[in-house]
DRENZALO-956914 format. One record per atom (N, C-alpha, C): residue in one letter; atom name; x, y, z. Coordinates in steps of 0.2 Angstrom, whole numbers, plus 5000, padded with zeros to 4 digits. Atoms other than C-alpha are relative to their C-alpha. Example, Ala and Ser with C-alpha at 12.3 -4.5 7.8 and 13.67 -1.06 7.14 Angstrom:
residues 2
  residu  atome     X     Y     Z
       A      N  5004  4994  5000
       A     CA  5062  4978  5039
       A      C  5004  5006  5000
       S      N  4996  4994  4999
       S     CA  5068  4995  5036
       S      C  4996  5005  5003
END
This chain:
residues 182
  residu  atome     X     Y     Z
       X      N  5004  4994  5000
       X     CA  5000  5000  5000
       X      C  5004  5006  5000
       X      N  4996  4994  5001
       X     CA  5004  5017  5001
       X      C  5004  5001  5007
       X      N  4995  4999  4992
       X     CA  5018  5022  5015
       X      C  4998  5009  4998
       X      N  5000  4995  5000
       X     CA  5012  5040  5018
       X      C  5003  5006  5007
       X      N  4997  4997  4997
       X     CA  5025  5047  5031
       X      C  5002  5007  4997
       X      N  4998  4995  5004
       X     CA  5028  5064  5026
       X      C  5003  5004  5007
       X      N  4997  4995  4995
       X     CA  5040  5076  5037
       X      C  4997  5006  5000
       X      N  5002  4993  4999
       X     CA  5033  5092  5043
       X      C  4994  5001  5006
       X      N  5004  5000  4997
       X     CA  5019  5096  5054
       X      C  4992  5000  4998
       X      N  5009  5001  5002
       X     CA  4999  5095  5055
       X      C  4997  5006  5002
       X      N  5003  4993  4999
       X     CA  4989  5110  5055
       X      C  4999  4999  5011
       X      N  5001  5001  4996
       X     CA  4985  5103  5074
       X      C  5004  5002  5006
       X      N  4994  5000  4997
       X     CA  5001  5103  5081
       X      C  5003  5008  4999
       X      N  4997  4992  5001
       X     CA  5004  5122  5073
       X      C  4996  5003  5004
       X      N  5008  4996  4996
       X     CA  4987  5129  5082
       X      C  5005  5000  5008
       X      N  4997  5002  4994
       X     CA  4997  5122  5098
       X      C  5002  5004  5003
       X      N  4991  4996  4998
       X     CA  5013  5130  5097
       X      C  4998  5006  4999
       X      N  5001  4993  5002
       X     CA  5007  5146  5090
       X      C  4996  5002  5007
       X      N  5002  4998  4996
       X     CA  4996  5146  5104
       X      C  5004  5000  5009
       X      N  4996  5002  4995
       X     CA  5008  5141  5116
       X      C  5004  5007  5003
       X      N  4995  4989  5004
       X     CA  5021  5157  5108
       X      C  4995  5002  5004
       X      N  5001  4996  4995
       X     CA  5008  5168  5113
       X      C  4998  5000  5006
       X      N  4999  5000  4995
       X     CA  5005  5164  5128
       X      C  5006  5002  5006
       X      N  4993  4999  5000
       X     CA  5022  5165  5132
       X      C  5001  5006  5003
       X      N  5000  4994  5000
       X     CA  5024  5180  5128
       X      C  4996  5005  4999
       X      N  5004  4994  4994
       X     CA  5010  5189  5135
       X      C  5003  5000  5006
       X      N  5001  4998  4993
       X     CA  5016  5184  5151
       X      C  5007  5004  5001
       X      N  4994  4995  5000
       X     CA  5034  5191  5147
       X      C  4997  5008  4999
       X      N  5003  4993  5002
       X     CA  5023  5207  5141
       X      C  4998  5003  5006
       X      N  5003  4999  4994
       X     CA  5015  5208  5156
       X      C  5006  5003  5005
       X      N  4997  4999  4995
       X     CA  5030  5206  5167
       X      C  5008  5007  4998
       X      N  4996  4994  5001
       X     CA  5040  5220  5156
       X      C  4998  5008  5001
       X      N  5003  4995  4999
       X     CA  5026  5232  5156
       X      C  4999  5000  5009
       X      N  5000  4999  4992
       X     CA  5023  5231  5175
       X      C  5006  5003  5002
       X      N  4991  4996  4998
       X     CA  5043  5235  5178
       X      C  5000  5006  4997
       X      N  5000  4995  5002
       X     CA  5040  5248  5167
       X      C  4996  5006  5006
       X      N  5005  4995  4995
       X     CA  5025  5256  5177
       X      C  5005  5003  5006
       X      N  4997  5000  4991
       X     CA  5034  5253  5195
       X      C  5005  5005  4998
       X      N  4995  4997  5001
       X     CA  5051  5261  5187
       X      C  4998  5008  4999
       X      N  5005  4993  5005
       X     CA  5040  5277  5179
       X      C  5000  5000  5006
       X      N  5005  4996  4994
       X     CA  5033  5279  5198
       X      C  5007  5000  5005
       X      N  4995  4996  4996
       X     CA  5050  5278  5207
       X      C  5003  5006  4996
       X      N  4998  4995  5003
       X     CA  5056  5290  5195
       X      C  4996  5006  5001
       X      N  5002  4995  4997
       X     CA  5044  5301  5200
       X      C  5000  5003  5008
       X      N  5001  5000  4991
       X     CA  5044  5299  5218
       X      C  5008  5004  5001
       X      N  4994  4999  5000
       X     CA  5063  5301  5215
       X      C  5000  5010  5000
       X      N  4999  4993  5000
       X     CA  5062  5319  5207
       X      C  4996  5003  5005
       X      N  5004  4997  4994
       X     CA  5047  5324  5219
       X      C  5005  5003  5008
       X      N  4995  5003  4993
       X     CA  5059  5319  5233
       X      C  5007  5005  5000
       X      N  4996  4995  5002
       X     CA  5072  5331  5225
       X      C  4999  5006  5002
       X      N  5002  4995  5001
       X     CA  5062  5345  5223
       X      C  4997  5002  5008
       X      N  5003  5000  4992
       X     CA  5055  5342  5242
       X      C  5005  5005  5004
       X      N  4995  4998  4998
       X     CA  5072  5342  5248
       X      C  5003  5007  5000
       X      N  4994  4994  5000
       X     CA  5080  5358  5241
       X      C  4992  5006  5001
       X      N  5003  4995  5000
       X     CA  5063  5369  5243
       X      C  5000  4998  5009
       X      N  5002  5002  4992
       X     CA  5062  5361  5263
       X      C  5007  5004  5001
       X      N  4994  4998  5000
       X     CA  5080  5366  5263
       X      C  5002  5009  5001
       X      N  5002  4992  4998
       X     CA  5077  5383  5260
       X      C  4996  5005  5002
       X      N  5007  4998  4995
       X     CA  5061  5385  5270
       X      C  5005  5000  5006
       X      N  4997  5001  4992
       X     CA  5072  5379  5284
       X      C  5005  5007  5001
       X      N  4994  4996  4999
       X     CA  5086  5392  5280
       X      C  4997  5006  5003
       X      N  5003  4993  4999
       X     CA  5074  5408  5279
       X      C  4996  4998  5008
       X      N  5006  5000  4997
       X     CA  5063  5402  5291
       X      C  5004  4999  5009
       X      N  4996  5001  4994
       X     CA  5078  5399  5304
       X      C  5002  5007  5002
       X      N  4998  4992  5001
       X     CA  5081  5420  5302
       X      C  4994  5003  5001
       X      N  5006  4999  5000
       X     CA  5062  5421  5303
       X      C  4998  5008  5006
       X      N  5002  4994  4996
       X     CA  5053  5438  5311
       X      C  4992  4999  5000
       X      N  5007  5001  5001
       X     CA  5036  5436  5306
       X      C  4997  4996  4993
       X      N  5003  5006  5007
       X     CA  5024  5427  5292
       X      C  4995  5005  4999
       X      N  5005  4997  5003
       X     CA  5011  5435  5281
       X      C  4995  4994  4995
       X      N  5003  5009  5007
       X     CA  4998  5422  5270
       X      C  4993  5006  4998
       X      N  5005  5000  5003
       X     CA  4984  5425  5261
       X      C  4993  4996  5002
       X      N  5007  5004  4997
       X     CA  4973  5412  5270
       X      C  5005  4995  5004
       X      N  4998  5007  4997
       X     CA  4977  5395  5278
       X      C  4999  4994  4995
       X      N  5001  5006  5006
       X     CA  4972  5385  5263
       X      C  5001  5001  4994
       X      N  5000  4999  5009
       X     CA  4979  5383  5246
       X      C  5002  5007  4999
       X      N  4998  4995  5002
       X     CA  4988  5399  5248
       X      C  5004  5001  4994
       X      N  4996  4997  5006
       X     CA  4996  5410  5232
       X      C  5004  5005  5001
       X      N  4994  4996  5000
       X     CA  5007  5422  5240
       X      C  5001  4999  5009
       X      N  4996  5001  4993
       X     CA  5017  5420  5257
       X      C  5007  5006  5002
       X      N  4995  4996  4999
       X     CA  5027  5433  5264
       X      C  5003  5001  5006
       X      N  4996  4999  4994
       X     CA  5043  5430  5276
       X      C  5003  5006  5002
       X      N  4996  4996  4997
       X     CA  5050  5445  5284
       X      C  5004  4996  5006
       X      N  4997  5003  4996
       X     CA  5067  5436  5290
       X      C  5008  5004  4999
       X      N  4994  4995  5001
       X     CA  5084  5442  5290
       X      C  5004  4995  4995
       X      N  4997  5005  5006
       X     CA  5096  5436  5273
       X      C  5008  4998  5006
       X      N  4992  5002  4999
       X     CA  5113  5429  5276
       X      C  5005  5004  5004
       X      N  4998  4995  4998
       X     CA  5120  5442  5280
       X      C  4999  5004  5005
       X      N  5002  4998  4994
       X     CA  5112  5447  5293
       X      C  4992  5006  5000
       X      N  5005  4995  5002
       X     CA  5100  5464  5285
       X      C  4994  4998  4998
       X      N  5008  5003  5000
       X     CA  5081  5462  5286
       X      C  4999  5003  4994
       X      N  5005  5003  5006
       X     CA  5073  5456  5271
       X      C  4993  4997  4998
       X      N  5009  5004  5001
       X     CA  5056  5450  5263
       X      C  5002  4994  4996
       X      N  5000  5006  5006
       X     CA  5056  5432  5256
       X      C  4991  5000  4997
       X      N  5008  5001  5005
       X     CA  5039  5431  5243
       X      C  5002  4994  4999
       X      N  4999  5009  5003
       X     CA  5035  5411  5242
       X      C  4993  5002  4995
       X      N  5006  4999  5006
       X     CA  5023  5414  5225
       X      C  4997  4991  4999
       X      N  5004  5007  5005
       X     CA  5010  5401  5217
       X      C  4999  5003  4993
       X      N  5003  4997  5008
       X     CA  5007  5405  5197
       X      C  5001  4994  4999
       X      N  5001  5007  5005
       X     CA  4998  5392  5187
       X      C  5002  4999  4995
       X      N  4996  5001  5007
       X     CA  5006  5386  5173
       X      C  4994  5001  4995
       X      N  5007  4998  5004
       X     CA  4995  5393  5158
       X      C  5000  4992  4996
       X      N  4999  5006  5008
       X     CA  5003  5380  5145
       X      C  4998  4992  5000
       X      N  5002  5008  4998
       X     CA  4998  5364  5155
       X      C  4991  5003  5004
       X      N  5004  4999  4996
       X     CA  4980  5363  5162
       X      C  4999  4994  5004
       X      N  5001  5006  4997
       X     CA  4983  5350  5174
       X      C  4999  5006  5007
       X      N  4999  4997  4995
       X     CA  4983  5356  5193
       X      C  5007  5002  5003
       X      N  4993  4998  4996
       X     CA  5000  5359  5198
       X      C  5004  5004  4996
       X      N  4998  4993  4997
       X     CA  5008  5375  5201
       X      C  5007  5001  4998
       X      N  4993  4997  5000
       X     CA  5024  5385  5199
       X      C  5001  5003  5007
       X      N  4998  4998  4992
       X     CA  5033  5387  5215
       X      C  5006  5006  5001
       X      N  4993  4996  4999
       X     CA  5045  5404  5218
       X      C  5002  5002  5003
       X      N  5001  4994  4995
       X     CA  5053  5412  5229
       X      C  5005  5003  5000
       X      N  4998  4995  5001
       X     CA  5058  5428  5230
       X      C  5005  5003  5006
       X      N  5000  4995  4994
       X     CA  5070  5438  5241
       X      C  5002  5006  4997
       X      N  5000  4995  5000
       X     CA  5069  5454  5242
       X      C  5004  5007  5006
       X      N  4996  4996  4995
       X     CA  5079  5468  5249
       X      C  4998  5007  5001
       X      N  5003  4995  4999
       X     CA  5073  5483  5257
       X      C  5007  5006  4999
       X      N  4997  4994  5004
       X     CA  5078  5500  5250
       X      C  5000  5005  5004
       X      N  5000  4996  4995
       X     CA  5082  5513  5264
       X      C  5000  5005  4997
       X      N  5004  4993  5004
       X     CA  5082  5527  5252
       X      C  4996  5002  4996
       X      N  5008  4999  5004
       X     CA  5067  5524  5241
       X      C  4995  4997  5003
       X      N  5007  5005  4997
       X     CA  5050  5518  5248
       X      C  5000  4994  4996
       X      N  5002  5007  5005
       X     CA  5048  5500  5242
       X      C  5008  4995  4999
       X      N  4995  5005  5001
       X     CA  5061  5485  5238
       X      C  5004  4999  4996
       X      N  4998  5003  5006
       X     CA  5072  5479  5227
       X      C  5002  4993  4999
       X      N  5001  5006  5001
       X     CA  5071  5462  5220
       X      C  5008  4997  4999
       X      N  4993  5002  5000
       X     CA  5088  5453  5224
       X      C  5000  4993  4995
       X      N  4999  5005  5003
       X     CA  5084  5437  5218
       X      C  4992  4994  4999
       X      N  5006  5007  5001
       X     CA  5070  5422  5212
       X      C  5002  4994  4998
       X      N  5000  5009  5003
       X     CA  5070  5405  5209
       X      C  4995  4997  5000
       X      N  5009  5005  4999
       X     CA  5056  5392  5203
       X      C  5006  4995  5004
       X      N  4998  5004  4997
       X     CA  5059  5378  5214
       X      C  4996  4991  4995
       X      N  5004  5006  5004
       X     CA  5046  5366  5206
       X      C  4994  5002  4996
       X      N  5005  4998  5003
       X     CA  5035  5366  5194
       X      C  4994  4993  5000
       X      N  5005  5007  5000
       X     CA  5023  5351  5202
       X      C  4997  5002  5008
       X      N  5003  5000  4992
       X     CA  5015  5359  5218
       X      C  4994  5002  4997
       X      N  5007  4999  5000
       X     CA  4999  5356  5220
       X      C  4998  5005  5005
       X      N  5003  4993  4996
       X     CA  4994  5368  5236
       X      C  5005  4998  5005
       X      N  4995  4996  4993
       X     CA  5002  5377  5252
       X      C  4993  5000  5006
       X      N  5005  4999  4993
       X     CA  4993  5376  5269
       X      C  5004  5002  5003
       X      N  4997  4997  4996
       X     CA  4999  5387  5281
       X      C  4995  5000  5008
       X      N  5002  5001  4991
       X     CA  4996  5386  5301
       X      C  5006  5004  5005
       X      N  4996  4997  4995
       X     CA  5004  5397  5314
       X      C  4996  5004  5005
       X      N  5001  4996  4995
       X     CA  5004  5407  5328
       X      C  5003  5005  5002
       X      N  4992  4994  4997
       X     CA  5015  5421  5338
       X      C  5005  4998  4998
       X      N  4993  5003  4998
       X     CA  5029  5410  5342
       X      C  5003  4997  4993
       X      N  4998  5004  5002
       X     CA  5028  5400  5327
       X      C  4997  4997  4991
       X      N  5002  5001  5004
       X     CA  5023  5394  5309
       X      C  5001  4993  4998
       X      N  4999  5006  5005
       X     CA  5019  5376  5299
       X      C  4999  5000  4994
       X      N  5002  5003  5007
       X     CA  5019  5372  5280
       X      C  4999  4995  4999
       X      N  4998  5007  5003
       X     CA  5014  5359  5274
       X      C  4999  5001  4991
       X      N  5000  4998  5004
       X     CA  5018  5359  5257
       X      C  4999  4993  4994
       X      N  5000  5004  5004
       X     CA  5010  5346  5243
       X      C  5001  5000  4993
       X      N  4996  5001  5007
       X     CA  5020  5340  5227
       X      C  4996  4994  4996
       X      N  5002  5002  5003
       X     CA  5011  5333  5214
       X      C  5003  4997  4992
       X      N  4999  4995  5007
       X     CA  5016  5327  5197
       X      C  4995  4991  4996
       X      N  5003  5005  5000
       X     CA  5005  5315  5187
       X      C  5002  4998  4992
       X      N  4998  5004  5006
       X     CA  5012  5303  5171
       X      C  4995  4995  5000
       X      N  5000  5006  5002
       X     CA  5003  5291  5161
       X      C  4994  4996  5006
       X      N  5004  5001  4995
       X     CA  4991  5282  5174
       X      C  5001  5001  5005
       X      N  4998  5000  4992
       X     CA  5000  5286  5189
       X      C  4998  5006  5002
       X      N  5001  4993  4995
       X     CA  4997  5302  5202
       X      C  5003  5000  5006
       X      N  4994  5002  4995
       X     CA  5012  5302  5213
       X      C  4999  5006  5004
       X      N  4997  4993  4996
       X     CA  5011  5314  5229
       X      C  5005  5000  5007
       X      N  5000  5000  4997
       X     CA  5020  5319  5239
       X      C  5002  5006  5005
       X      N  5004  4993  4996
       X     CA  5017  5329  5255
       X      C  5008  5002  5004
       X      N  4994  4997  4994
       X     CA  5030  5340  5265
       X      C  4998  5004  5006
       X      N  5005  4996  4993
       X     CA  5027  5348  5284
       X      C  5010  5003  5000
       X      N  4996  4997  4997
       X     CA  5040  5361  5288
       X      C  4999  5006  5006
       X      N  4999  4997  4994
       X     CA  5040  5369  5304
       X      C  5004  5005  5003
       X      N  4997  4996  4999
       X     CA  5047  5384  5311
       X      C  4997  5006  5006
       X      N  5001  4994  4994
       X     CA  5050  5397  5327
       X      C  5003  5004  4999
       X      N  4998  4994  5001
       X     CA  5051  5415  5324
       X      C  5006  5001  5005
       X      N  4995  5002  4997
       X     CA  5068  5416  5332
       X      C  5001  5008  5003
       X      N  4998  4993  4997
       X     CA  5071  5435  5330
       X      C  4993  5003  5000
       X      N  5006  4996  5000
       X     CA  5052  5441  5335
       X      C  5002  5006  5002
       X      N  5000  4992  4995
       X     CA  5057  5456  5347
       X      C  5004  5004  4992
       X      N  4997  4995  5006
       X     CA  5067  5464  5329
       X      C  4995  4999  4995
       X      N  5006  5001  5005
       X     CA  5051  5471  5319
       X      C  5005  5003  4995
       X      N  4998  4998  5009
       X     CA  5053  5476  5300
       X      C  4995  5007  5002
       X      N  5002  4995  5000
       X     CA  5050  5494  5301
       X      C  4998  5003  4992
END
């Protein structure tokens, strides 16, 4: 009779394997996309963690020269103003600004701050210097009293499906109260 051995495959056997493959590699897909995600969110938490740093850094500094506070409210303020003394020792105004970014319409904010230096022969100040610190702050709450001021100041930035915050509390005691800003 007929000997019908033929080498190759059965459509059977293809259906298998082919289904086998993807299987496979969905779960490899799964587990490089997932890596993906997790990495995207430390990288965020990372820069946030930066930007905490060097703006808590320099809340501390002003805030350790501190004379009085000035705010706008206690929630979700947009202008903040330290009267503290600069480096140097001469009474100064720090301005901590909030401006919305126009070119992005998500919620987070521009963070500046300003010092200022007072002008003993003209009425009014002049602007020594600004820096944005972050361009991921969502809101400023401020709390104080006499003796004393808290910020807590929340960092937001949001990629892709993620919305990383995170919060900072910086505390501070008017050191030099009895010297006002005349």
């Amino acid at each position: 009779m007929f000997n019908t051995n033929k080498k190759g495959f059965t459509l059977v056997e293809l259906i298998i394997v082919m289904a086998l493959t993807l299987v496979i590699l969905g779960m490899i897909f799964q587990m490089f996309n997932t890596n993906n995600r997790i990495m995207s969110d430390v990288d965020i938490k990372s820069t946030l963690q930066n930007e905490g740093q060097a703006i808590q850094e320099k809340l501390s500094e002003i805030g350790m020269q501190a004379i009085s506070i000035e705010c706008d409210g206690e929630n979700d303020v947009k202008l903040l103003i330290i009267n503290s003394l600069n480096e140097s020792g001469e009474k100064c105004k720090f301005k901590i600004e909030v401006e919305k970014k126009e070119e992005n319409k998500n919620e987070n904010n521009n963070f500046y701050i300003s010092e200022f230096k007072s002008n003993n022969n003209e009425t009014g100040e002049v602007l020594k210097s600004k820096r944005l610190f972050t361009d991921n702050l969502k809101k400023i709450n401020v709390s104080q009293d006499d003796k004393s001021a808290e910020l807590e100041i929340v960092l937001c930035k949001k990629r892709g499906y993620s919305s990383i915050e995170y919060p900072l509390r910086i505390k501070f005691t008017f050191r030099n109260k009895e010297n006002k800003i005349s």
